[in-house]
C-alpha positions as protocol buffer text, in pm:
chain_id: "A"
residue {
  index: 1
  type: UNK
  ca { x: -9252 y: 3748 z: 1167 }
}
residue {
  index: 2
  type: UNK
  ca { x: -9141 y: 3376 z: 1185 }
}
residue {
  index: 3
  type: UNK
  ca { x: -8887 y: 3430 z: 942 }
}
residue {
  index: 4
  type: UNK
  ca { x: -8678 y: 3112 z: 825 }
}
residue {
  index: 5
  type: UNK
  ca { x: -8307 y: 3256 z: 918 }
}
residue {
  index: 6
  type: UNK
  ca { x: -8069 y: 3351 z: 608 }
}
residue {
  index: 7
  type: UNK
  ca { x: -7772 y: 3138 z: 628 }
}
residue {
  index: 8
  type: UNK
  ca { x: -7482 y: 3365 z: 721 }
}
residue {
  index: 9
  type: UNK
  ca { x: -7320 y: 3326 z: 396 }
}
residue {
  index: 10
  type: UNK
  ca { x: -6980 y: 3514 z: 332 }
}
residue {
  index: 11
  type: UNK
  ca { x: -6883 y: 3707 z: 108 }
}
residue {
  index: 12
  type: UNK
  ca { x: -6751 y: 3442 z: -78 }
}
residue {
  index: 13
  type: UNK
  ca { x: -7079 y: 3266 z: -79 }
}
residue {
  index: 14
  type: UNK
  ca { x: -7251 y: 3542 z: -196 }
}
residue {
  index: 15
  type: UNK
  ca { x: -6937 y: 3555 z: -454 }
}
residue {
  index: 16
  type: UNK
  ca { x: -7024 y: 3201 z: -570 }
}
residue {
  index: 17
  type: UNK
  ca { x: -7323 y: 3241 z: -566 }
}
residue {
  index: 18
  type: UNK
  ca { x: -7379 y: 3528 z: -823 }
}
residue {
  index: 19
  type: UNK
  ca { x: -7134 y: 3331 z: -1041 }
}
residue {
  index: 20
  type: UNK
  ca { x: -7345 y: 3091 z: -1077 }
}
residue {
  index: 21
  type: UNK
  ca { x: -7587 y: 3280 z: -1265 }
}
residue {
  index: 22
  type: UNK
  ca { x: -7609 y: 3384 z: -1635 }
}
residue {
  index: 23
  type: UNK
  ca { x: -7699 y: 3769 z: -1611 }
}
residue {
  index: 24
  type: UNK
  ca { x: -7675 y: 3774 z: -2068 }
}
residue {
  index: 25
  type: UNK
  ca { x: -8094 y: 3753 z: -2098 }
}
residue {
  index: 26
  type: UNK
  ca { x: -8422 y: 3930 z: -1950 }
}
residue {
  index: 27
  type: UNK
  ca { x: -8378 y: 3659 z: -1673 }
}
residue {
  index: 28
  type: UNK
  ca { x: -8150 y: 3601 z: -1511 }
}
residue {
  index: 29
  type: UNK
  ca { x: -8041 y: 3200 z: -1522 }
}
residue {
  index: 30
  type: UNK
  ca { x: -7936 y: 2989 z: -1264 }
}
residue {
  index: 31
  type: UNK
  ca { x: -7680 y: 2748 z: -1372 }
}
residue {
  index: 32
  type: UNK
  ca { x: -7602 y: 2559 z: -1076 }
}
residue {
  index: 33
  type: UNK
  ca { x: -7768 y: 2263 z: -1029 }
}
residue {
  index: 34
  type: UNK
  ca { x: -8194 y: 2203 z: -1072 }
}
residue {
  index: 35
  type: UNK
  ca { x: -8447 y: 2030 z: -926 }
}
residue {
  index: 36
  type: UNK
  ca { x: -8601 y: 1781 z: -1063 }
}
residue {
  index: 37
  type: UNK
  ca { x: -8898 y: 2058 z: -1122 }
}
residue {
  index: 38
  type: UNK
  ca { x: -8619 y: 2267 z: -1309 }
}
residue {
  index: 39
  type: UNK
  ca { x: -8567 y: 2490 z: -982 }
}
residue {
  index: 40
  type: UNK
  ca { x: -8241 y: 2620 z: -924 }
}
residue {
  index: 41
  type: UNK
  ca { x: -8044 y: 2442 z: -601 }
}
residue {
  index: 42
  type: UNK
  ca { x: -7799 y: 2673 z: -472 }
}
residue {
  index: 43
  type: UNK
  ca { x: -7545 y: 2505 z: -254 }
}
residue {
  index: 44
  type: UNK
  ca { x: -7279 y: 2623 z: 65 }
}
residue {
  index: 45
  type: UNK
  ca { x: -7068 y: 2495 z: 319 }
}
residue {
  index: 46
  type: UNK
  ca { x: -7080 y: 2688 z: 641 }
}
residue {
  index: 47
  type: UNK
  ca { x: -6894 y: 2543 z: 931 }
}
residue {
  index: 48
  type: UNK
  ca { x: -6781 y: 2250 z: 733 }
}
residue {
  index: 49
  type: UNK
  ca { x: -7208 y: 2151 z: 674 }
}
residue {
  index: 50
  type: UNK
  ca { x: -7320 y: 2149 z: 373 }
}
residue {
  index: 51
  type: UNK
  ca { x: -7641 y: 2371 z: 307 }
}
residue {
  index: 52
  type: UNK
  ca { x: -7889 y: 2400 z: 27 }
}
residue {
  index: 53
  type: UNK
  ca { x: -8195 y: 2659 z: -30 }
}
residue {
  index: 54
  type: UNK
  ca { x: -8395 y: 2723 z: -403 }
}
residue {
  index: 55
  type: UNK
  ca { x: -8169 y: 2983 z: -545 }
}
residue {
  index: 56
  type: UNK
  ca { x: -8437 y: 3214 z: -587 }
}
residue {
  index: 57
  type: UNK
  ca { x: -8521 y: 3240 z: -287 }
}
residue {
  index: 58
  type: UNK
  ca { x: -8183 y: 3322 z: -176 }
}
residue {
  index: 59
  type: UNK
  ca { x: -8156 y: 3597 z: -463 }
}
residue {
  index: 60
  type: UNK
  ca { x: -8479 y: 3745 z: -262 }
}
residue {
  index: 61
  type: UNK
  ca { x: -8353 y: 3716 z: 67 }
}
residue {
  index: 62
  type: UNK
  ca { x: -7995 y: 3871 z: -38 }
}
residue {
  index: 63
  type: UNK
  ca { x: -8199 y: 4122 z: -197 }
}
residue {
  index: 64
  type: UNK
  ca { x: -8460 y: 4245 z: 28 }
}
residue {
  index: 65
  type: UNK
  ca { x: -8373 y: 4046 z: 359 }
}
residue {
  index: 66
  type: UNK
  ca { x: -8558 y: 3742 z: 555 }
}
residue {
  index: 67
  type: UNK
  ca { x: -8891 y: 3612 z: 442 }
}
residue {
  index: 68
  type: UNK
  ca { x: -9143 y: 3438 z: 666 }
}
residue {
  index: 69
  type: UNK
  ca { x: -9098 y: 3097 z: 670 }
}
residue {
  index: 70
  type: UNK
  ca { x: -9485 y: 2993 z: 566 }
}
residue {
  index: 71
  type: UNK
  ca { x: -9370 y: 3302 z: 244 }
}
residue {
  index: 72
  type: UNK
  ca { x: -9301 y: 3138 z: -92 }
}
residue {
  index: 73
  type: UNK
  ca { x: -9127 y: 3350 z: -349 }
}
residue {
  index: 74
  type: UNK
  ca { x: -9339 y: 3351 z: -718 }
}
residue {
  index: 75
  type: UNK
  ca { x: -9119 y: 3385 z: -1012 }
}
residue {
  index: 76
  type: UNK
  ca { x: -9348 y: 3685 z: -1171 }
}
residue {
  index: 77
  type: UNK
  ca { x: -9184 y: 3544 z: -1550 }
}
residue {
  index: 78
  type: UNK
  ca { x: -9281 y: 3177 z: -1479 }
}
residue {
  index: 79
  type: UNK
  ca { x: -8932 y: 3060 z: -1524 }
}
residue {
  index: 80
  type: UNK
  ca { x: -8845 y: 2832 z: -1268 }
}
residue {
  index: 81
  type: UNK
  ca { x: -8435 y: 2869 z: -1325 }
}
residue {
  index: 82
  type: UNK
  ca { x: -8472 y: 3267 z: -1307 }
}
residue {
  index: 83
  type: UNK
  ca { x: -8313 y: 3413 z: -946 }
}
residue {
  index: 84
  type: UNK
  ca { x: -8322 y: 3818 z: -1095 }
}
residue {
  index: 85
  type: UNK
  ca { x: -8497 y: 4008 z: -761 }
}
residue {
  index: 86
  type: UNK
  ca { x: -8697 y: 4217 z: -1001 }
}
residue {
  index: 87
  type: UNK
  ca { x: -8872 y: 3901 z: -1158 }
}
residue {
  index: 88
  type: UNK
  ca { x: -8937 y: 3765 z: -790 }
}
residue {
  index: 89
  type: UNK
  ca { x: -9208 y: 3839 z: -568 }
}
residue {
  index: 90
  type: UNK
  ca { x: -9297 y: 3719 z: -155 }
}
residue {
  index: 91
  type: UNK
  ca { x: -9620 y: 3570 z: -199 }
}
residue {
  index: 92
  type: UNK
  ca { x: -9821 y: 3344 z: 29 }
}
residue {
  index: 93
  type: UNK
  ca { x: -9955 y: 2996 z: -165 }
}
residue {
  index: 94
  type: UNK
  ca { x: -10262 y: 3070 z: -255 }
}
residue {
  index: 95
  type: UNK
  ca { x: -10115 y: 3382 z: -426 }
}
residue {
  index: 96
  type: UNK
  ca { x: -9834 y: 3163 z: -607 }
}
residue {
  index: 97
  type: UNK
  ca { x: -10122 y: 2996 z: -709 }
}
residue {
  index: 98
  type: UNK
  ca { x: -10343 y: 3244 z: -863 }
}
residue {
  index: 99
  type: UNK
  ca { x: -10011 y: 3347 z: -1097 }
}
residue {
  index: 100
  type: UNK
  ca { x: -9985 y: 3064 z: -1321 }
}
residue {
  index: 101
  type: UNK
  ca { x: -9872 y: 3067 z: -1695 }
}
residue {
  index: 102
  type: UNK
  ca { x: -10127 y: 2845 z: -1815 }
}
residue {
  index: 103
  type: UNK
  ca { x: -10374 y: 2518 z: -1813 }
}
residue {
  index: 104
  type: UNK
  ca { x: -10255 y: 2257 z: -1651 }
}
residue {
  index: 105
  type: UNK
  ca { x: -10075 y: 1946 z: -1898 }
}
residue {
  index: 106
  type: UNK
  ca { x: -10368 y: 1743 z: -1830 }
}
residue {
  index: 107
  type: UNK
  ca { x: -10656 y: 2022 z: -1897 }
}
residue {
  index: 108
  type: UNK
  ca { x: -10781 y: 1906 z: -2288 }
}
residue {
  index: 109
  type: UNK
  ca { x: -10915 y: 2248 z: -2371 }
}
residue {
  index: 110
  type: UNK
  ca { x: -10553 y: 2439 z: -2356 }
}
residue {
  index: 111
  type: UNK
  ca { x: -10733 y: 2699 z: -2149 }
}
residue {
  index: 112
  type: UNK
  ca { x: -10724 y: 2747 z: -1795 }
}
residue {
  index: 113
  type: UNK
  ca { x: -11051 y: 2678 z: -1639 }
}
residue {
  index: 114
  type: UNK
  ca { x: -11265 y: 2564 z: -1906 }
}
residue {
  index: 115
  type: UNK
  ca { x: -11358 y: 2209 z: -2028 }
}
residue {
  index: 116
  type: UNK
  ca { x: -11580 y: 2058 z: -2187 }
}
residue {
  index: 117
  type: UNK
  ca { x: -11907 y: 1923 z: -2080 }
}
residue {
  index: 118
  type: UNK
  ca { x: -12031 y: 1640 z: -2338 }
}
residue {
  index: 119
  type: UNK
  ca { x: -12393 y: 1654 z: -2172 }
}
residue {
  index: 120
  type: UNK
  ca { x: -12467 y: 1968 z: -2294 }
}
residue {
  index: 121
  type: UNK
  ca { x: -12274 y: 1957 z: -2578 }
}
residue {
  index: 122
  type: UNK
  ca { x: -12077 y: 2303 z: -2424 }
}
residue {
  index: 123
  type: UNK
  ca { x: -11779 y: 2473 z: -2280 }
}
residue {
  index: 124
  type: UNK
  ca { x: -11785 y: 2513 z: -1930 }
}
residue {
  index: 125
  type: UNK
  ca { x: -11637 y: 2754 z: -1724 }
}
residue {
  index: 126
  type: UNK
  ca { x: -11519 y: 2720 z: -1348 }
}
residue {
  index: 127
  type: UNK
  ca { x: -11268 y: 2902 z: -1127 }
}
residue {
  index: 128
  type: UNK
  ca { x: -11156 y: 2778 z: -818 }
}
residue {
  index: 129
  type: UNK
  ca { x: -11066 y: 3000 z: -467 }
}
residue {
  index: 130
  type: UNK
  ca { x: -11001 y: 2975 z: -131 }
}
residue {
  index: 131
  type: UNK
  ca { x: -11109 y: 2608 z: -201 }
}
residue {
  index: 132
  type: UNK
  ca { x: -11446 y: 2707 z: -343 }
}
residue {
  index: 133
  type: UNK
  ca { x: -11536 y: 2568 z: -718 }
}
residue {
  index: 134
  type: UNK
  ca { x: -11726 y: 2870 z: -888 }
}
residue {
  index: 135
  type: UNK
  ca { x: -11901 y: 2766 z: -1198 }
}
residue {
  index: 136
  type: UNK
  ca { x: -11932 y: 3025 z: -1441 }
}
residue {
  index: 137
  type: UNK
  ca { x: -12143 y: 2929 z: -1742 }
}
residue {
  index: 138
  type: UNK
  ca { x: -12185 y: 2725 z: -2022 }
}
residue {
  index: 139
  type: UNK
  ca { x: -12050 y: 2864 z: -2345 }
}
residue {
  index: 140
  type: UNK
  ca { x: -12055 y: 2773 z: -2766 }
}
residue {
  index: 141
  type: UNK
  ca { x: -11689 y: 2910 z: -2778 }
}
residue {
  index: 142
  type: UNK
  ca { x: -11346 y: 2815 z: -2608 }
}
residue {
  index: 143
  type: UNK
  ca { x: -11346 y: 3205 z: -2627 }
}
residue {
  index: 144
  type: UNK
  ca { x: -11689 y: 3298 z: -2449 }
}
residue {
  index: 145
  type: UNK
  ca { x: -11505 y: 3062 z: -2166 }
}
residue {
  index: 146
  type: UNK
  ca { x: -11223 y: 3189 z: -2175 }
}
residue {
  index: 147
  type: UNK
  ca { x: -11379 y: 3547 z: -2142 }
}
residue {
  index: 148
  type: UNK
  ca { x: -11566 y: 3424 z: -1872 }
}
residue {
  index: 149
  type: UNK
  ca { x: -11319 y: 3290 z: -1664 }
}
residue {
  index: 150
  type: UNK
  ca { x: -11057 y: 3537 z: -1685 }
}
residue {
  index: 151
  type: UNK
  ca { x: -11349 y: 3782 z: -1569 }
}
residue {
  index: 152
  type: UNK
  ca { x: -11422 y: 3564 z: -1298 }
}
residue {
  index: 153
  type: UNK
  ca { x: -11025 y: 3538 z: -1176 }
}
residue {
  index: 154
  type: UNK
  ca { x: -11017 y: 3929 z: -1195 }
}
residue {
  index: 155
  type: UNK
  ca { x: -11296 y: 3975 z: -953 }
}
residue {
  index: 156
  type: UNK
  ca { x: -11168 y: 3702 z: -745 }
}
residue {
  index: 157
  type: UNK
  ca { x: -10751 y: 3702 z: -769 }
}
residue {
  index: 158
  type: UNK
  ca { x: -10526 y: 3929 z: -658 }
}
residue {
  index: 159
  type: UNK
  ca { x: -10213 y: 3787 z: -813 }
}
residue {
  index: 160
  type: UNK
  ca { x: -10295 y: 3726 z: -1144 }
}
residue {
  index: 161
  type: UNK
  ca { x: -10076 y: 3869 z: -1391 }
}
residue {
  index: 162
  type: UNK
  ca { x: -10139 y: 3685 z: -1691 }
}
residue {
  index: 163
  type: UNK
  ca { x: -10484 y: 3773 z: -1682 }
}
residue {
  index: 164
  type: UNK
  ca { x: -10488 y: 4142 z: -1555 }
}
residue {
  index: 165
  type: UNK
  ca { x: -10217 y: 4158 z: -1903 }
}
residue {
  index: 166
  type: UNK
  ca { x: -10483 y: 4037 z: -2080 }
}
């Protein structure tokens, strides 16, 4: 495993750290600072350098040790400032990918994986994986679509939740 190294934080790190995190709700906040994507930024001096990792990544590596360096860690409650272990999961990309709350801002339909196609006057469906586009129909409803295309990232996705809840 090419495992990106976990800073050798003291226990004063660690200290900080947790303190930096609002434990009151189902998730667990980060506090600290965010990205500019609303991801926590946790923050540590270790031999006088200054250091900085996504604090929910940390939470996963203080939690269940190193994780490969080409590993992302998917926030299994899509919120971005959340570091609690139990809402975390190692995932690769394509993985991260497949677990996604919704359409994207710019999708018009509000559903993930349907549009609409003027030329037939429909609703079409499409799913994409491992960089294939798999059309799934044409449809009278948002619904049928939707239907269709959750049906379609079931047989396809393994990481899913949204849809598997469904």
């Amino acid at each position: 495993m090419n495992a990106l190294p976990i800073p050798e934080l003291s226990q004063a790190n660690i200290e900080d750290f947790w303190s930096r995190v609002d434990k009151n709700g189902d998730c667990w906040e980060w506090t600290g600072r965010l990205t500019d994507k609303g991801y926590g930024l946790a923050r540590y001096t270790i031999a006088g350098k200054r250091h900085g990792i996504r604090a929910h990544r940390l939470a996963q590596e203080l939690e269940a040790g190193p994780i490969a360096s080409d590993m992302q860690v998917d926030h299994l409650c899509h919120n971005r400032a959340c570091v609690k272990p139990s809402h975390l999961r190692v995932a690769t990309h394509k993985q991260n990918q497949e677990n996604l709350s919704g359409a994207q801002a710019r999708n018009q339909s509000g559903v993930r994986g349907v549009s609409w196609y003027a030329r037939k006057g429909l609703w079409m469906g499409s799913v994409r994986h491992n960089k294939k586009l798999h059309h799934v129909g044409y449809f009278a409803t948002i619904a049928e679509a939707e239907r269709a295309v959750v049906a379609k990232r079931n047989e396809l996705f393994t990481h899913n939740n949204l849809d598997r809840a469904a």
